[in-house]
C-alpha positions as CSV (number, residue, x, y, z in Angstrom):
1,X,-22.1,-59.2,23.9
2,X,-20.6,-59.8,27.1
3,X,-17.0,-60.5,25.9
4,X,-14.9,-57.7,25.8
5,X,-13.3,-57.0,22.3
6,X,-9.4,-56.9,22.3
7,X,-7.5,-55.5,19.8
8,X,-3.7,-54.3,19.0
9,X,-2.3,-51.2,21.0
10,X,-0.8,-48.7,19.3
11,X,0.8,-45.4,20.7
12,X,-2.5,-43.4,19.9
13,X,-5.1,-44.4,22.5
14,X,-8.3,-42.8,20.9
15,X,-7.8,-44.5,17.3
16,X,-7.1,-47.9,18.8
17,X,-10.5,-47.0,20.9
18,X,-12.6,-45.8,18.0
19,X,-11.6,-49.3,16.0
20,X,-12.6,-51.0,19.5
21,X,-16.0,-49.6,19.2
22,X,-16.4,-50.0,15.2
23,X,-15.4,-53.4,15.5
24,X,-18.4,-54.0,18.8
25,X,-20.8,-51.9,16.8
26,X,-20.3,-54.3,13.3
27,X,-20.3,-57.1,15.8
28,X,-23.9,-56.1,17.2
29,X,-25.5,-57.0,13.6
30,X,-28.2,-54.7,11.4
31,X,-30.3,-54.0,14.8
32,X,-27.6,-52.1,16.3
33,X,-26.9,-51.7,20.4
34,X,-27.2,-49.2,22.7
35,X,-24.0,-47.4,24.2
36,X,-23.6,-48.6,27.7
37,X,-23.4,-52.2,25.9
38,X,-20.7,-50.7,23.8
39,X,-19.0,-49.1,26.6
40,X,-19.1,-52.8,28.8
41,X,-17.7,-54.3,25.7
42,X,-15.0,-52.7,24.8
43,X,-14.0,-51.7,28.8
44,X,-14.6,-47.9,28.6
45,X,-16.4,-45.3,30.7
46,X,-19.8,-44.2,28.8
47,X,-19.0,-40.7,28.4
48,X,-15.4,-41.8,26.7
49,X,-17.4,-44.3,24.4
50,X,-20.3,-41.5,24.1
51,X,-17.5,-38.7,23.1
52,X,-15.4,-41.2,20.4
53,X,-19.0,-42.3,19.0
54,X,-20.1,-38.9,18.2
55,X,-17.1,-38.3,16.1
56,X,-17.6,-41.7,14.4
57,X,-21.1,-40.3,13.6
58,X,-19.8,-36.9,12.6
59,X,-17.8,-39.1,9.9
60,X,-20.2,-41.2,8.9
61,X,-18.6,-44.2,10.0
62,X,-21.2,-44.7,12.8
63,X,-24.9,-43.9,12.7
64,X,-27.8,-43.9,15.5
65,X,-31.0,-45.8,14.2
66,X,-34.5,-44.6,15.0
67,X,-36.0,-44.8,17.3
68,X,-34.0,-45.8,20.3
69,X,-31.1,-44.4,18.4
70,X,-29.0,-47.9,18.8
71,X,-25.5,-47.5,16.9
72,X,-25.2,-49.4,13.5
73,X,-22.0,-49.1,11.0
74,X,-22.6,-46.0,9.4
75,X,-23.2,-45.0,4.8
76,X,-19.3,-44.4,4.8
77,X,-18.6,-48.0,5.0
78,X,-20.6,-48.4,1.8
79,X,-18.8,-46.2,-0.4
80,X,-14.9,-47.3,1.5
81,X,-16.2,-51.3,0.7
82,X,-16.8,-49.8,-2.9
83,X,-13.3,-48.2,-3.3
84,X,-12.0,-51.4,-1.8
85,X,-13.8,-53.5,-4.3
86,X,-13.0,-51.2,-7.2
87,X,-9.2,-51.2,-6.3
88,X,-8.9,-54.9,-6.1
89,X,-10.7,-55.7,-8.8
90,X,-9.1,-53.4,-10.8
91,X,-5.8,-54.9,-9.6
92,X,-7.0,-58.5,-10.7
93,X,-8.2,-57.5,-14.0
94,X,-5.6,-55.4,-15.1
95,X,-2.5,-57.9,-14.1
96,X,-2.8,-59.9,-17.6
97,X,-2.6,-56.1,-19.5
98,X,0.0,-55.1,-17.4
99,X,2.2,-58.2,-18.1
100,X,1.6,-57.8,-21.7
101,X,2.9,-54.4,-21.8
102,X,5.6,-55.3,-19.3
103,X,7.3,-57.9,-21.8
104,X,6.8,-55.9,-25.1
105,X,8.3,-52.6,-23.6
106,X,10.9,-54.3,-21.5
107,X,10.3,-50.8,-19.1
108,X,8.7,-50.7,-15.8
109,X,4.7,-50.5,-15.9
110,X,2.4,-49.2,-13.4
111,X,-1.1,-48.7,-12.6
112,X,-2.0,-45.6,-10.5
113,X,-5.2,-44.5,-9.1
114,X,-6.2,-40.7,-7.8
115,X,-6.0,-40.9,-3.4
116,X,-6.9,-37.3,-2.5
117,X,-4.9,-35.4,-4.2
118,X,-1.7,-37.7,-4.6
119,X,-1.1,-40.4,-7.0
120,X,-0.8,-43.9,-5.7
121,X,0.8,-46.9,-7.6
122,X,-1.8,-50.1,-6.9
123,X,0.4,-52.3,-9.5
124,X,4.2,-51.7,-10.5
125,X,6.3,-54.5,-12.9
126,X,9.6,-53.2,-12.7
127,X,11.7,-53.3,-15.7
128,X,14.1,-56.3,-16.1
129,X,16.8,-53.9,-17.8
130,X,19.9,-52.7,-15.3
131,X,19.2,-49.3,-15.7
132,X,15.7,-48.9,-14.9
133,X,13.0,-46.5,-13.4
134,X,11.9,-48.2,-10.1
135,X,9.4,-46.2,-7.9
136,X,9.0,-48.9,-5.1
137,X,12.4,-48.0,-3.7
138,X,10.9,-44.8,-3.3
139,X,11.3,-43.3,0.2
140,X,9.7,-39.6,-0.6
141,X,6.8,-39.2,1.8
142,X,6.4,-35.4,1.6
143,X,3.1,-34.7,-0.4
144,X,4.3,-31.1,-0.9
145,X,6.9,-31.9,-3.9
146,X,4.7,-34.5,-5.9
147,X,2.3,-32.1,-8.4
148,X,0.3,-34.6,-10.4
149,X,0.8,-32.1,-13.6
150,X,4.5,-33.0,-12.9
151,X,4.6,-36.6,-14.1
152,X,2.9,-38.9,-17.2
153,X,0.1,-41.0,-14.8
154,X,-0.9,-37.8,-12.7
155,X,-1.8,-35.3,-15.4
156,X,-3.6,-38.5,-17.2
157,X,-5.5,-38.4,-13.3
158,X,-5.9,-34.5,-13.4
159,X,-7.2,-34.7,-16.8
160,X,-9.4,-37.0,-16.0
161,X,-11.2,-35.2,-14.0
162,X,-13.7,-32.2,-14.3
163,X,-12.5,-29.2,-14.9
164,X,-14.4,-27.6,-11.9
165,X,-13.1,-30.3,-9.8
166,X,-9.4,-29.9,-11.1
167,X,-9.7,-26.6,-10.0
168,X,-10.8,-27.2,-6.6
169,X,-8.2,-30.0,-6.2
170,X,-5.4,-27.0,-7.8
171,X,-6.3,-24.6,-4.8
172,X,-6.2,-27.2,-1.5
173,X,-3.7,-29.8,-2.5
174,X,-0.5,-29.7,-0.4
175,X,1.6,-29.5,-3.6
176,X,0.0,-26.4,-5.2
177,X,2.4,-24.0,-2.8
178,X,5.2,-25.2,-3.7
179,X,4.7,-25.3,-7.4
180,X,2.2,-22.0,-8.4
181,X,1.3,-22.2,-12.1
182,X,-1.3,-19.8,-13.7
183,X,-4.6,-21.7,-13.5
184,X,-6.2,-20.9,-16.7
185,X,-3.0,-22.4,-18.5
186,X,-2.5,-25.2,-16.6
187,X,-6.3,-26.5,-17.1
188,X,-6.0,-26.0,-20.5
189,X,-2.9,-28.2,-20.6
190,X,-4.8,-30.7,-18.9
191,X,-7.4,-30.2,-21.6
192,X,-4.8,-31.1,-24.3
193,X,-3.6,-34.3,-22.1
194,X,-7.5,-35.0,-22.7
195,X,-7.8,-34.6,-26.7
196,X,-4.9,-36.2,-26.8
197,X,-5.3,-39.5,-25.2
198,X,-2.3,-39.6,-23.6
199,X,0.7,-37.7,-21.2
200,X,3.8,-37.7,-21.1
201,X,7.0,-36.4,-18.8
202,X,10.2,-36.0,-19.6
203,X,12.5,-35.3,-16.5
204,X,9.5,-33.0,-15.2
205,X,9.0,-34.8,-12.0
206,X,13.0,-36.1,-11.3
207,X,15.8,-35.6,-13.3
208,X,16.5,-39.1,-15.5
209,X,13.1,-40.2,-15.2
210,X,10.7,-40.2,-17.9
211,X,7.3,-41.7,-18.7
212,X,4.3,-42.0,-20.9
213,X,0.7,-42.2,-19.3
214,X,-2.7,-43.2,-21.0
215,X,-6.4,-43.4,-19.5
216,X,-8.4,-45.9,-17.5
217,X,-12.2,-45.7,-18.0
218,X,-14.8,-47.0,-16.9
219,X,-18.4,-48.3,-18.3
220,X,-19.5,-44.7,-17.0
221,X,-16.2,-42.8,-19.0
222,X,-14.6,-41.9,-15.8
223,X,-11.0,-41.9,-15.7
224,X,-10.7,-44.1,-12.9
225,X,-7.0,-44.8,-13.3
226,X,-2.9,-44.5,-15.5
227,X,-1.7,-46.6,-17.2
228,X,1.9,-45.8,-17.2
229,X,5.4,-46.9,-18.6
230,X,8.6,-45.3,-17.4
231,X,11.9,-45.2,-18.3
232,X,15.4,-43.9,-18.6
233,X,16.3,-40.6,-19.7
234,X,19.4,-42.4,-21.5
235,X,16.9,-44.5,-23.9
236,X,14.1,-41.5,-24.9
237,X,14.5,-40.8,-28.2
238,X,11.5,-40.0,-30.8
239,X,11.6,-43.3,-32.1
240,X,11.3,-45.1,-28.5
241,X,8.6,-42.8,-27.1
242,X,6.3,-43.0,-29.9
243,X,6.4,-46.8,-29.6
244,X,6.2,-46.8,-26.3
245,X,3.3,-44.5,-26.8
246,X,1.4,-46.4,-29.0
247,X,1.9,-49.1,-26.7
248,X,0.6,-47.6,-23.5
249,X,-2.6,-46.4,-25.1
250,X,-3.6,-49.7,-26.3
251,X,-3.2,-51.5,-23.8
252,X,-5.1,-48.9,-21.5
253,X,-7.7,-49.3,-24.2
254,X,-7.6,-52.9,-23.8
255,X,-7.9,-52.3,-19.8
256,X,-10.9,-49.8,-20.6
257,X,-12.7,-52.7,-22.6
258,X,-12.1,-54.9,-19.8
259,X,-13.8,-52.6,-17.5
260,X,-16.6,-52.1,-20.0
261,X,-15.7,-48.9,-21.4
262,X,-15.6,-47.2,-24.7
263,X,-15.3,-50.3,-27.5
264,X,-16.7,-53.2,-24.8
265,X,-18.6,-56.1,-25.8
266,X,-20.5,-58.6,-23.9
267,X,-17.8,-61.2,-24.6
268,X,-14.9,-58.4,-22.8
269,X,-17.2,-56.9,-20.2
């Protein structure tokens, strides 16, 4: 424990600091170490070191074993390892499904999980057509003017959720400003996207773009991500969204199997 621990710099001194002492404190092993050996490793002053580690603490990155209250890697890391886990995984499993959608639709496919309040693409094929819907040339950052109830995959991810927690998620996110809707009406939409089994948007979100989202579940029957195809404005017609409709619902149903949800087996679990 003698070596100091060396990281990158970056311009913000106490986050580069606070992954200096995470990194010592996941170095010390199960049993922990006490903080003037963290503050000698990573070359700070104790009261700096004491100061950063209470906030690790306070965010459950860190925690002080009993009874000579020794730092070990805090509960949060749990739960971010199992999000890691569950987004990689979920990555791996779905790529076949994804491809398979990819090359019957000819549109671009994407898988999107819930991040907060924003919806985040973890998988994207783009389509192989010249006139296509491509979201990873996408350079809005502003969370304000994305509403989830504003595109196919994030009302399939609002939906998904409890209504109580919709709600709570309607009255804090960043977008709900700049897009007021009466609450009562939109949850019950998102009801509908429920019975329904599917979502769609049609130039909701962007003019030109439009998409069709189905569900994601898990052995539990949480909606844990969309399964969405987008495409042109210029192709939608009745005919086109209804097959690619039916598409997009199977082969989240296929994912869902995969994942051992509703219709699993022990041969697809």
């Amino acid at each position: 424990m003698d070596e100091k621990t060396h990281l990158p710099r970056t311009s913000v001194q106490a986050l580069d600091r606070s992954v200096a002492l995470l990194d010592a404190v996941a170095d010390a092993g199960g049993h922990g170490t006490g903080l003037v050996e963290l503050a000698e490793r990573v070359g700070l002053p104790a009261s700096t070191a004491r100061t950063l580690l209470a906030s690790l603490v306070a965010h459950g990155l860190v925690a002080q074993a009993e009874p000579h209250r020794r730092y070990t890697l805090g509960a949060r890391f749990f739960e971010l390892n199992r999000r890691f886990v569950a987004q990689s995984d979920l990555s791996a499993v779905a790529a076949p499904v994804l491809r398979s959608l990819w090359e019957r639709t000819a549109e671009t496919v994407h898988l999107a999980i819930l991040h907060g309040s924003r919806r985040v693409d973890i998988s994207v094929l783009v389509s192989p057509q010249l006139l296509r819907i491509d979201p990873t040339t996408s350079r809005v950052t502003d969370p304000t003017v994305h509403p989830l109830h504003r595109t196919a995959a994030g009302k399939v991810l609002f939906a998904g959720l409890p209504r109580a927690d919709r709600l709570t998620m309607l009255r804090s996110a960043p977008w709900q400003d700049a897009d007021p809707l009466d609450e009562a009406e939109l949850m019950d939409r998102m009801d509908e996207v429920v019975r329904a089994g599917y979502a769609t948007n049609l130039e909701e979100e962007a003019a030109g773009v439009c998409g069709v989202a189905a569900p994601v579940v898990d052995v539990s029957g949480r909606t844990v991500a969309a399964l969405c195809v987008g495409y042109p404005s210029v192709r939608h017609s009745p005919d086109h969204a209804a097959r690619l409709r039916d598409d997009v619902v199977e082969a989240a149903r296929q994912l869902s199997r995969l994942l051992g949800g509703p219709g699993a087996t022990a041969d697809s679990a």
